[in-house]
N, C-alpha and C positions, 0 to 999 in steps of 0.2 A: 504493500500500500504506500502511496504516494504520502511524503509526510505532511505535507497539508492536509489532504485528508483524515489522516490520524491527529492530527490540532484541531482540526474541527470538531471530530468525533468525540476525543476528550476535553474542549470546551464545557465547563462548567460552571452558574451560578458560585457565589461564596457558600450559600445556604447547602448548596449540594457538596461542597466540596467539603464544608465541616461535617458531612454525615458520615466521612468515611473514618473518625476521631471516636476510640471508644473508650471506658472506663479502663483505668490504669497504664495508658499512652503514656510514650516518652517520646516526646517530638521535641527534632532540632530546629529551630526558629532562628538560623546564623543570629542574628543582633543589626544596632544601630538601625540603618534604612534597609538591609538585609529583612528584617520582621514583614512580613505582608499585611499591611492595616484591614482591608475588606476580610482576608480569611479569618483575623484575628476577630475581628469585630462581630462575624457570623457565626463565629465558636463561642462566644462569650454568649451569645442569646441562647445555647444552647448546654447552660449551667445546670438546670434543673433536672436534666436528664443527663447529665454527667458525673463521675466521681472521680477524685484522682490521676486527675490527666496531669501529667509533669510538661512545663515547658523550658526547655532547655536554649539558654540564649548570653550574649552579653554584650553590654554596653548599650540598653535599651536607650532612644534618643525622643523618643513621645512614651505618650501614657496609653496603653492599649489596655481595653475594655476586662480582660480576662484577668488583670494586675488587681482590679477590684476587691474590696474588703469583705464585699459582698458574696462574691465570688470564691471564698478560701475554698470550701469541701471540695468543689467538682476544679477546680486547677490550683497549680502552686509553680511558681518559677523558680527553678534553680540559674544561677548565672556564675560566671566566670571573670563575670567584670561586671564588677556597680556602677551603671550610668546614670544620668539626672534622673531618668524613671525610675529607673531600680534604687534609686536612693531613698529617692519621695514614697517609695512603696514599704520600706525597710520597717515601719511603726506599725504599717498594717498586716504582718506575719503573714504576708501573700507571697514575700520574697526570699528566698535561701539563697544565701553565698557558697560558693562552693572553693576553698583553699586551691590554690594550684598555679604553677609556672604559665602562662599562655603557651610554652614551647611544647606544655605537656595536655593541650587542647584535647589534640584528635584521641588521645591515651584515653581520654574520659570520657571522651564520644563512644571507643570503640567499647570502655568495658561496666557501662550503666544500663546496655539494654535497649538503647534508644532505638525505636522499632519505625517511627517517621519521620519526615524531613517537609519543611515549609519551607520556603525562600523568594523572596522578588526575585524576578529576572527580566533580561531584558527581552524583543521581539526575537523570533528566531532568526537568522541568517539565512544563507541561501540553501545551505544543506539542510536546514532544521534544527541547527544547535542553537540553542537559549546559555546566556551568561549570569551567572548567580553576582557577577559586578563587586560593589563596593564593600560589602562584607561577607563576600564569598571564603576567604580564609577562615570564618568562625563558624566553618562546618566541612568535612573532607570531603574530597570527592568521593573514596570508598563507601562513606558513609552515605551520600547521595545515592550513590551506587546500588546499595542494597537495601534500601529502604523497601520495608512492607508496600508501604504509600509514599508518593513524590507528588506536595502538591507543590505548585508555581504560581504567581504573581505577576502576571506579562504587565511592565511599564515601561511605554515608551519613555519617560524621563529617566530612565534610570541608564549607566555608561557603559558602551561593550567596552571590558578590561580583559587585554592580553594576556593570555593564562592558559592550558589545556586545562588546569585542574578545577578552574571558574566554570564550565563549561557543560551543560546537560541537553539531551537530545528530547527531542519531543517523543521520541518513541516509550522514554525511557518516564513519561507522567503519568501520573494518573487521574488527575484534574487541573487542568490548567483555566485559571479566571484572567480575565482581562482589566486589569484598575488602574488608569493614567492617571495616579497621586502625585502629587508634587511631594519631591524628596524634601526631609526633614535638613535644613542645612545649617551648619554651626557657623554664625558669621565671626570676621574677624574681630578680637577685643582691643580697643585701645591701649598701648603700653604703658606703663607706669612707668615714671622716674626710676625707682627702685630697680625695676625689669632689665629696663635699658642698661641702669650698672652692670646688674647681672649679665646682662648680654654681653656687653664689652669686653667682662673679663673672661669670659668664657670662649671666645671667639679669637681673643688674643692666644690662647690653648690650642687651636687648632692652627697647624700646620698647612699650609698650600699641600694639595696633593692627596690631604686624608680621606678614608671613608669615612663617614659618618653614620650614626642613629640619633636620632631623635626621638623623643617618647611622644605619650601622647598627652595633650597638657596643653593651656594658655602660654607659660613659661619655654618650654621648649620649643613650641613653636615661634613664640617671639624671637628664641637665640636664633633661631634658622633666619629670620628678615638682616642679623649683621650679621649675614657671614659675606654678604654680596659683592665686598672686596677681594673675596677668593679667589685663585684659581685653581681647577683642574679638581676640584672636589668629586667624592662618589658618594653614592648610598649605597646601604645595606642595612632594611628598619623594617618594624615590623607593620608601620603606619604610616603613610601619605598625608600629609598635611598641605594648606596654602603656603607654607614659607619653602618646602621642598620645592612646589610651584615653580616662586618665586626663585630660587637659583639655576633653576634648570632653565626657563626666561631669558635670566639677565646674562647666563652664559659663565657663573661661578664653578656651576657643578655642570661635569660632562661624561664624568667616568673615567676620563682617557691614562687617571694611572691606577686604575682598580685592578686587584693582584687577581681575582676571579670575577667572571660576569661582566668585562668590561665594557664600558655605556650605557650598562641597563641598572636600572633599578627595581631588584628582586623586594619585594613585599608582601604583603597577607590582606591590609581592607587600609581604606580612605576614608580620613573625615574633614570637610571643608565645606566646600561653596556648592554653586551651581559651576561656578568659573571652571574651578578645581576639576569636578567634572567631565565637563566639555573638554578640556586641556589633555586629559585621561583618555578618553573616549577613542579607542583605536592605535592608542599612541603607543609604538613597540618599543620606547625609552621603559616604557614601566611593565613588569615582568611578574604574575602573582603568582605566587607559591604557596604550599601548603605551609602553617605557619610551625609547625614539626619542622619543618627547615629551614626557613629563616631563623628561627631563634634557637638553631638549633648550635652551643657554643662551640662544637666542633667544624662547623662551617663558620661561625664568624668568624673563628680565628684564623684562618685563611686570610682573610684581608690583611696585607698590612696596613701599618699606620692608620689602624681602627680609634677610630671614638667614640665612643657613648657617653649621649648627654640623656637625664632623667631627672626627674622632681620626686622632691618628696614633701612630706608633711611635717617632719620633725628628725633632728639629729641629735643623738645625747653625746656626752661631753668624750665618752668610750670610744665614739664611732659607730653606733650603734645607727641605720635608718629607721624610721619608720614614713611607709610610702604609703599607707593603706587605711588606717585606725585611727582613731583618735577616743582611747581608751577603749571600751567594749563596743565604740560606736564605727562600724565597716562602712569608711568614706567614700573608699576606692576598691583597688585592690594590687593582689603584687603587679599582675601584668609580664612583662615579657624584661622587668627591670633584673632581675638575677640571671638570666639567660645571657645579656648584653653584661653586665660587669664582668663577670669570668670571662664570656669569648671574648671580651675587646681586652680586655688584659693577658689575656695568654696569646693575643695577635702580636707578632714582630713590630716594634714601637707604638704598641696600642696602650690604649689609656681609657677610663671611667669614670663619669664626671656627676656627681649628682650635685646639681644645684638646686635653692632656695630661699625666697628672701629670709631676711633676718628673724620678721617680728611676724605675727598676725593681731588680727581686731576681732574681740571676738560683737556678737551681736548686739552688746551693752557699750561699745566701744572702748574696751579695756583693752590696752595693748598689753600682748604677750611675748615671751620668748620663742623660737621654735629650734632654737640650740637650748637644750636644758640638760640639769646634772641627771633626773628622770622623769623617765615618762610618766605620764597620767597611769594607772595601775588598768591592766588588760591590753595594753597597746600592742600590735601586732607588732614583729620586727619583719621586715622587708629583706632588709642586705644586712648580712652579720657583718659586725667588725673587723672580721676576717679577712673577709674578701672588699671593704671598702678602698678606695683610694680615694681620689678627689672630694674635695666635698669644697662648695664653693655658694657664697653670700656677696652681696651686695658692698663686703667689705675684705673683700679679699676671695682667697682659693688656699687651700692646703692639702699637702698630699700625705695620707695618713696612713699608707702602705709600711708595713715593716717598722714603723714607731712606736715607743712602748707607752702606757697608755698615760703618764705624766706629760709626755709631750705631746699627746692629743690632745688633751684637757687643757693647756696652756695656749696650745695653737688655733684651738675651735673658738677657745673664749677670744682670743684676737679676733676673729670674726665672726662674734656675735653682737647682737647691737650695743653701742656705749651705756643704754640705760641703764640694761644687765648683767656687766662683765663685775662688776664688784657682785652681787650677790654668786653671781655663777661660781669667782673663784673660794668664797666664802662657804659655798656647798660643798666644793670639790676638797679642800682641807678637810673639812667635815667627816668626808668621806674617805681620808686618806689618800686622795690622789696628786697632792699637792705639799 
């Protein structure tokens, strides 16, 4: 059969296509603009004849109907990354975190049981092949592959991304709905002063020549807007952002001394604009991989003159990260931040940079530290102190590789903010570190 005909034939309603979703499901729903909103939204009316359907996703970027309060018995999301949805969802026990590396995504796909798969994709091609697009890496292809059920989301807005592993055949559906949604987009945030320090010094750290990562974050993406005086820069990240965009543009970043994959940029999902997009959309500079590979530290360390830049939420006085928590409260999560500090550090002149501004404000406008001697009690650790190196503020950078932990404690409090450095080293005595 001709594969139009076969898209035709499995053409289906949302209504229809959530009937094939039954009590005790584990469906992969990739994340971000990856989530399909009509299927979602035709599954959620159908709570009261449901129980126990798991949705498996991360980085949610809207509020989908099924997230509801109302909603706990018949669905529950597990996720791998807390996005603004899954955050706002976190009080209403709709949402489970699931601990885990991003490098170790597909690991969990393959050994939870997950029996189906949802996903946006784009219009087929000429052969019939549909692309799972911008958050194609937060579901395998195997996993696509053997799914019970393959529902689909045809939207024209959404960007064919050069990938085999993005990549599903109409043969291979079982209901495909048609929904032209306008993609959820993260616009660009204004830089702050603070950011911009941060940027400068961190860019100053990079070499003409390096691969780079970039996490996923307001902060990192701002470092990516100064690096524009570069040359000859690469990628190798598990995330597309606008400032990636933006150097590849203005002719900063080319590849052209990348030790593997040169010219291209190997990744897993994109979050940006419409722009970003469109810029994507066919373009064989960008190269998606399953994210088992990109983050995987025995391939990054192949690059040389690797750098990983990351954010976090708090640094204690040891070197300890935390990128995720903020006491018992899962802000974030790890993400693909320990996969990138080991491989860029065991890459031939590679390096690992977690930066962060100094202070925060919390919602009463109290300025805090986010260098402290410790964490609030429950706090997740992200990157042990083991394996830290860089760690970089608005007031410098230090590299806290191989130094014993008096001279961390002395060096971190140099670059924490002046409010704090008297109490800070007053703790650290306290605590014998000083």
């Amino acid at each position: 059969m001709d594969w139009r005909e076969e898209y035709k034939r499995r053409l289906k309603t949302p209504e229809e296509a959530a009937k094939l979703i039954k009590d005790n499901d584990r469906i992969a729903m990739q994340g971000g603009t990856g989530i399909p909103p009509a299927f979602s939204a035709a599954l959620a009316k159908r709570s009261e004849e449901l129980r126990n359907v798991v949705l498996c996703q991360g980085f949610a970027l809207a509020f989908h109907d099924y997230m509801k309060p109302e909603y706990k018995d018949s669905f529950r999301v597990e996720t791998v990354f807390i996005g603004p949805a899954e955050r706002y969802c976190m009080s209403f026990g709709t949402v489970d975190f699931v601990p885990n590396h991003l490098g170790s995504l597909g690991r969990w796909l393959d050994e939870t049981k997950i029996n189906k798969v949802a996903a946006v994709v784009t219009p087929p091609d000429e052969n019939g092949f549909m692309n799972r697009s911008c958050f194609g890496g937060l579901c395998t292809k195997r996993l696509a592959d053997r799914a019970e059920n393959l529902i689909v989301e045809v939207n024209e807005n959404t960007p064919w991304l050069c990938s085999d592993v993005f990549q599903v055949h109409v043969s291979q559906c079982h209901a495909i709905i048609e929904n032209n949604a306008p993609l959820f987009e993260i616009p660009e945030i204004p830089i702050t002063p603070i950011e911009r320090q941060i940027a400068m010094i961190v860019a100053d750290m990079i070499p003409d020549g390096s691969t780079i990562q970039l996490g996923l974050g307001g902060l990192a993406n701002c470092i990516g807007h100064f690096l524009k005086n570069k040359n000859d820069l690469g990628f190798h990240t598990e995330v597309v952002s606008n400032s990636v965009m933006e150097l590849i543009k203005c002719g900063a970043a080319n590849g052209s001394k990348k030790s593997i994959l040169r010219g291209i940029v190997p990744y897993t999902f994109c979050v940006g604009t419409k722009e970003l997009w469109e810029f994507m959309d066919h373009n064989e500079t960008f190269l998606g991989f399953e994210i088992e590979n990109v983050n995987d530290p025995g391939i990054i360390r192949q690059n040389d003159n690797m750098v990983s830049v990351n954010n976090a939420l708090m640094v204690d006085l040891t070197g300890q990260v935390a990128a995720e928590s903020i006491g018992t409260y899962q802000y974030s999560a790890t993400g693909g931040q320990m996969n990138f500090v080991l491989g860029s550090q065991m890459a031939k002149n590679g390096k690992s940079i977690i930066a962060l501004p100094s202070t925060r404000t919390d919602k009463d406008g109290k300025v805090h530290s986010r260098i402290l001697d410790m964490f609030p009690q429950g706090t997740t650790i992200s990157t042990s102190r083991n394996d830290v190196q860089w760690v970089v503020t608005e007031y410098g950078a230090v590299n806290l590789r191989n130094r014993a932990i008096s001279w961390r404690v002395e060096n971190l409090i140099n670059i924490a903010h002046p409010d704090f450095r008297e109490e800070l080293t007053f703790n650290a005595k306290q605590h014998g570190w000083l």
